[in-house]
C-alpha positions as a LaTeX table, in Angstrom:
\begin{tabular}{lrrr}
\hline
Residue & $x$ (\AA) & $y$ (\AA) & $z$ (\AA) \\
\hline
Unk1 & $-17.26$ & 7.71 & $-10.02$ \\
Unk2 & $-14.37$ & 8.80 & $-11.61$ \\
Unk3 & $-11.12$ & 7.41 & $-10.05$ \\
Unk4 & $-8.33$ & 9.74 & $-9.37$ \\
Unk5 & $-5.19$ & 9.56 & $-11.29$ \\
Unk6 & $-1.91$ & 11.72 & $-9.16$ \\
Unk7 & 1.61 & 12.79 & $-10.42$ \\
Unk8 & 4.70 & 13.43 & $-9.13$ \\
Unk9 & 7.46 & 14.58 & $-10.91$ \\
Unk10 & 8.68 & 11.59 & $-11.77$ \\
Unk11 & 5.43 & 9.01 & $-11.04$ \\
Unk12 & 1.57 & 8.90 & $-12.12$ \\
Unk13 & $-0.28$ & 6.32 & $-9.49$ \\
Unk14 & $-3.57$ & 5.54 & $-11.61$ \\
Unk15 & $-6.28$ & 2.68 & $-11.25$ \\
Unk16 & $-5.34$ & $-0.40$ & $-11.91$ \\
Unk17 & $-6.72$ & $-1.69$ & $-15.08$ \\
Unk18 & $-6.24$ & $-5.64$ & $-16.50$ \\
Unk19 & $-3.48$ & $-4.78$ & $-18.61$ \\
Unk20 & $-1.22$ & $-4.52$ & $-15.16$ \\
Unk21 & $-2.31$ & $-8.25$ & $-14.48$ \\
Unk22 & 0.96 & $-9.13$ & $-15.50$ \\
Unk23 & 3.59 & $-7.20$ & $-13.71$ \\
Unk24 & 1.13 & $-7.49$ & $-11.01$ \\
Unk25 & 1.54 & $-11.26$ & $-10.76$ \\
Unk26 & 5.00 & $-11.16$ & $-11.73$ \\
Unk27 & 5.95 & $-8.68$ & $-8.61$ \\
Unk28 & 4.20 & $-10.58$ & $-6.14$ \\
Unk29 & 5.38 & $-13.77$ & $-7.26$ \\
Unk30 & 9.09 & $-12.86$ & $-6.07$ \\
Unk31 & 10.26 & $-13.99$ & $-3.05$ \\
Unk32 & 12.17 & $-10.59$ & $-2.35$ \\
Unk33 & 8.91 & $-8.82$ & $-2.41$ \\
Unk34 & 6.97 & $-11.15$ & $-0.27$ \\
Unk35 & 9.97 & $-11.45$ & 2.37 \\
Unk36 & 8.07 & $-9.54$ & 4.82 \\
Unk37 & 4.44 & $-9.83$ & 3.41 \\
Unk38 & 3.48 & $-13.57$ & 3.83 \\
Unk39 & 6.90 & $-14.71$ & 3.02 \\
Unk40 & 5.05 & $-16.71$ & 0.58 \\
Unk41 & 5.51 & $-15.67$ & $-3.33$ \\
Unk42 & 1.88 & $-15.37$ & $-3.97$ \\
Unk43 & 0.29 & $-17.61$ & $-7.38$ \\
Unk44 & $-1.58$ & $-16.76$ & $-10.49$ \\
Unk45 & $-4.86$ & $-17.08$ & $-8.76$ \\
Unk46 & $-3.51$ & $-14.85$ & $-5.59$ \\
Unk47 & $-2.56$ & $-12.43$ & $-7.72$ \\
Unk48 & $-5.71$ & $-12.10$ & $-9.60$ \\
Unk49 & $-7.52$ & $-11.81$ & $-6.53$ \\
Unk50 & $-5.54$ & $-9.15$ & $-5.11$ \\
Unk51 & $-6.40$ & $-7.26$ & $-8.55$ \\
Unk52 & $-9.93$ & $-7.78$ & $-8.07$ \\
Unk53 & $-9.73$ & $-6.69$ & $-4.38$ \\
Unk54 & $-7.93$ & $-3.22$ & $-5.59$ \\
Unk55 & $-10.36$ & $-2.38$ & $-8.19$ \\
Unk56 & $-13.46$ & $-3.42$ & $-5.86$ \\
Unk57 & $-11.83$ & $-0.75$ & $-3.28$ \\
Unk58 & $-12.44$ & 1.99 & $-5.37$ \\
Unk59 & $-16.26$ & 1.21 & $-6.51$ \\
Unk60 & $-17.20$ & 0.30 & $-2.53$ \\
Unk61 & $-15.58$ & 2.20 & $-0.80$ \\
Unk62 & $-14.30$ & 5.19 & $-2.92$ \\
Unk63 & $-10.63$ & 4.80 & $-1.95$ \\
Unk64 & $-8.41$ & 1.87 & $-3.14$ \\
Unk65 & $-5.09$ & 1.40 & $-4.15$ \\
Unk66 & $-3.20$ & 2.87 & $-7.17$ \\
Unk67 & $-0.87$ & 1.25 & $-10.19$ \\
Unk68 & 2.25 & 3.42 & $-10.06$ \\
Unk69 & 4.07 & 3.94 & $-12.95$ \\
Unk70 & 7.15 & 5.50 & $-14.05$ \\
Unk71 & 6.43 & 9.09 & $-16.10$ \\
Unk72 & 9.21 & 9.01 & $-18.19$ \\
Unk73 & 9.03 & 4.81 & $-19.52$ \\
Unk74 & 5.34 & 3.96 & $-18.19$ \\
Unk75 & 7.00 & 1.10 & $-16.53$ \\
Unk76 & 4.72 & $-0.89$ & $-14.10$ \\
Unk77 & 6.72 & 0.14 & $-10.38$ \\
Unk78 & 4.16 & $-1.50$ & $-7.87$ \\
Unk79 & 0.97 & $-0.99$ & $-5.83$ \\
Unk80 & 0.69 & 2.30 & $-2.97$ \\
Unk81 & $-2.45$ & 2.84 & $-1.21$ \\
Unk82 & $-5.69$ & 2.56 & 1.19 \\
Unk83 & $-7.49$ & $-0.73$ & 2.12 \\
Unk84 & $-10.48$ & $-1.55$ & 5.14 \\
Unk85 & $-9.31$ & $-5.27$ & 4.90 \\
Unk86 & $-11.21$ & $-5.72$ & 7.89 \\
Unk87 & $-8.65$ & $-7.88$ & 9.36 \\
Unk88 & $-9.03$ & $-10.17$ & 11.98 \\
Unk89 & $-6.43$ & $-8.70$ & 14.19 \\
Unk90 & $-5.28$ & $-7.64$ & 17.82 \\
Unk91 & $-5.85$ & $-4.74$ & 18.59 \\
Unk92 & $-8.67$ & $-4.35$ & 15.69 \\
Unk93 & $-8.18$ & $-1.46$ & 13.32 \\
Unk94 & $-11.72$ & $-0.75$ & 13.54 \\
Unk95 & $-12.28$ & 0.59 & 10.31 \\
Unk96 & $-9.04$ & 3.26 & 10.33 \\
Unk97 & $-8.07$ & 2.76 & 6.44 \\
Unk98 & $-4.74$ & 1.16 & 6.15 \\
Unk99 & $-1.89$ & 2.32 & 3.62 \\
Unk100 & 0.13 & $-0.32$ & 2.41 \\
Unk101 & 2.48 & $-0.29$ & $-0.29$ \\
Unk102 & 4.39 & $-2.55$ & $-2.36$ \\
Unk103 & 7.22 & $-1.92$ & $-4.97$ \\
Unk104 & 8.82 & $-3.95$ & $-7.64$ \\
Unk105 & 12.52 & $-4.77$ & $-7.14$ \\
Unk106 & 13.02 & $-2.83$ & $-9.79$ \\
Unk107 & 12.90 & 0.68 & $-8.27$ \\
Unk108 & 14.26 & $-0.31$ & $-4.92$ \\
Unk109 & 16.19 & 2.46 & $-3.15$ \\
Unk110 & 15.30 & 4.79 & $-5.73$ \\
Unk111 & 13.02 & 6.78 & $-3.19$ \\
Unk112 & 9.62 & 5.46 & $-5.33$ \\
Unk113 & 8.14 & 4.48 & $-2.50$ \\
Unk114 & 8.70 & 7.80 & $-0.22$ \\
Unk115 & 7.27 & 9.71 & $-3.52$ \\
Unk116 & 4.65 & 7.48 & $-3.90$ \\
Unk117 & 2.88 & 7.26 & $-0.79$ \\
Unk118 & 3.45 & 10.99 & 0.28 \\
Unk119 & 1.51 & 11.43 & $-2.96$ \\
Unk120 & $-1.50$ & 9.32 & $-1.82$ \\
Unk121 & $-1.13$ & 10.85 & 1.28 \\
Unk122 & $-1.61$ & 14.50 & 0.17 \\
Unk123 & $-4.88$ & 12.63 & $-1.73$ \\
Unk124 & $-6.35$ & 11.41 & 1.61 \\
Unk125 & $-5.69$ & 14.75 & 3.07 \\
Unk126 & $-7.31$ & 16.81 & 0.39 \\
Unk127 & $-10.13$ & 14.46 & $-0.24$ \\
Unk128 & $-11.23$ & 12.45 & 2.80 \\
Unk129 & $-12.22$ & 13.21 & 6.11 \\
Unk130 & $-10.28$ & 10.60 & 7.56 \\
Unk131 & $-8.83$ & 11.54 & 11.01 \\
Unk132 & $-6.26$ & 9.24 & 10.73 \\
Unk133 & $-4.73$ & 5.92 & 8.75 \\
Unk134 & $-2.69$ & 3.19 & 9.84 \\
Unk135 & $-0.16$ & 0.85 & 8.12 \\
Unk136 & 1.00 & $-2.59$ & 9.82 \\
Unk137 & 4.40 & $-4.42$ & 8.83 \\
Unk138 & 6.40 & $-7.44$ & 9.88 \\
Unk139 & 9.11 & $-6.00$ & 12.60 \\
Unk140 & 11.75 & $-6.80$ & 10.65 \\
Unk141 & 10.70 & $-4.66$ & 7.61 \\
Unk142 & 12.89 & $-2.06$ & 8.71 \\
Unk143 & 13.10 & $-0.31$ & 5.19 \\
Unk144 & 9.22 & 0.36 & 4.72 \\
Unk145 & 9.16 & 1.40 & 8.64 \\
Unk146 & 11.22 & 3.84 & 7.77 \\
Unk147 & 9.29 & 5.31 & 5.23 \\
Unk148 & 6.08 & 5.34 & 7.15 \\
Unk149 & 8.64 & 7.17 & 9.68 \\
Unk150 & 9.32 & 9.79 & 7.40 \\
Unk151 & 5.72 & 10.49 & 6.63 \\
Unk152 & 4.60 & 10.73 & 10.35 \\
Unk153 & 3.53 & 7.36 & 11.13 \\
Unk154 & 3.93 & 6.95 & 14.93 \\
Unk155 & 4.42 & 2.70 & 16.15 \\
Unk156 & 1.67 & 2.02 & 18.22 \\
Unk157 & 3.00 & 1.19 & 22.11 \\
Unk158 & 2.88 & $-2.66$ & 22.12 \\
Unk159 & 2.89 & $-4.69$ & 18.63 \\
Unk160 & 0.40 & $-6.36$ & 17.49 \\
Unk161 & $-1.00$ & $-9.99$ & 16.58 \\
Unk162 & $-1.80$ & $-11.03$ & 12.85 \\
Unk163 & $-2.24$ & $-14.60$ & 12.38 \\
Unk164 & $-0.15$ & $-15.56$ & 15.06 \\
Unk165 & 2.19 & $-13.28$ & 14.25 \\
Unk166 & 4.07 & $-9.90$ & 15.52 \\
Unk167 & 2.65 & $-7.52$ & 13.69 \\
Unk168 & 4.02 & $-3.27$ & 14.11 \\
Unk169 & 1.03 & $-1.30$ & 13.94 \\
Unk170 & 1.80 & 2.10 & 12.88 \\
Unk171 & $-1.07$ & 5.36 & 13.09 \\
Unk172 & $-0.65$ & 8.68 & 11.31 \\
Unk173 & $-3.22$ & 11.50 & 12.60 \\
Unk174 & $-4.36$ & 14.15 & 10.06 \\
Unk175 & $-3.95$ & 17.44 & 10.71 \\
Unk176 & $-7.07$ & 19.33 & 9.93 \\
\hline
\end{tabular}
């Protein structure tokens, strides 16, 4: 299979590969990232897993998340895309892929993340059949609500429970 690589004008979002091990690690290991994630900067081994779990995506399941870079420096800028995580949550997302993404501090409020995951959307769109994805957040997370807001995520009616938590769930139907 040959994973898809997508621009923007100002991004490419391509598989990850071991050389973004590294900023990887070092992205999820700050506590500013993690605020509304686990809360938890994640370790070496964490990080490697979560690697491992993007790049198995992709050769399962044909869909996965992306590496995106900056066009113009090549800059590692986080981690946008689809997961079946098959979480043990309330209600169940039964199998409805979930977008999630995650950018480095570093290109905060720069609109990265709108770019990005329109991007990955237009992907899903043009290559899946998917009738819909879903994306789940801390309540507090205000800023990435916003974006899944502005890309036609509607919040479910009552939140949901992840690990004992409140957890937002979040559905976008395609239009086909």
């Amino acid at each position: 299979m040959t994973l898809p690589v997508l621009e923007t004008d100002r991004l490419i979002l391509r598989p990850h590969e071991l050389r973004d091990f590294d900023d990887l690690d070092q992205m999820w290991a700050d506590p500013d990232v993690v605020r509304y994630i686990s809360g938890e900067p994640s370790t070496e081994e964490e990080s490697w897993g979560r690697l491992m779990k993007y790049i198995g995506h992709w050769s399962m399941l044909g869909f996965g998340y992306w590496a995106v870079t900056l066009r113009e420096t090549g800059a590692y800028a986080g981690d946008v895309g689809f997961a079946d995580y098959r979480r043990g949550m309330t209600p169940s997302l039964a199998s409805v892929p979930e977008a999630g993404w995650v950018l480095s501090p570093k290109v905060h409020g720069k609109g990265v993340a709108t770019e990005a995951v329109a991007r990955m959307h237009q992907w899903a769109q043009d290559e899946t059949d998917w009738q819909k994805t879903c994306c789940i957040f801390d309540p507090e997370h205000k800023v990435s609500q916003k974006v899944a807001l502005r890309l036609g995520y509607q919040p479910a009616e009552a939140l949901g429970d992840y690990g004992g938590l409140p957890t937002l769930i979040m559905h976008r139907k395609m239009i086909r």
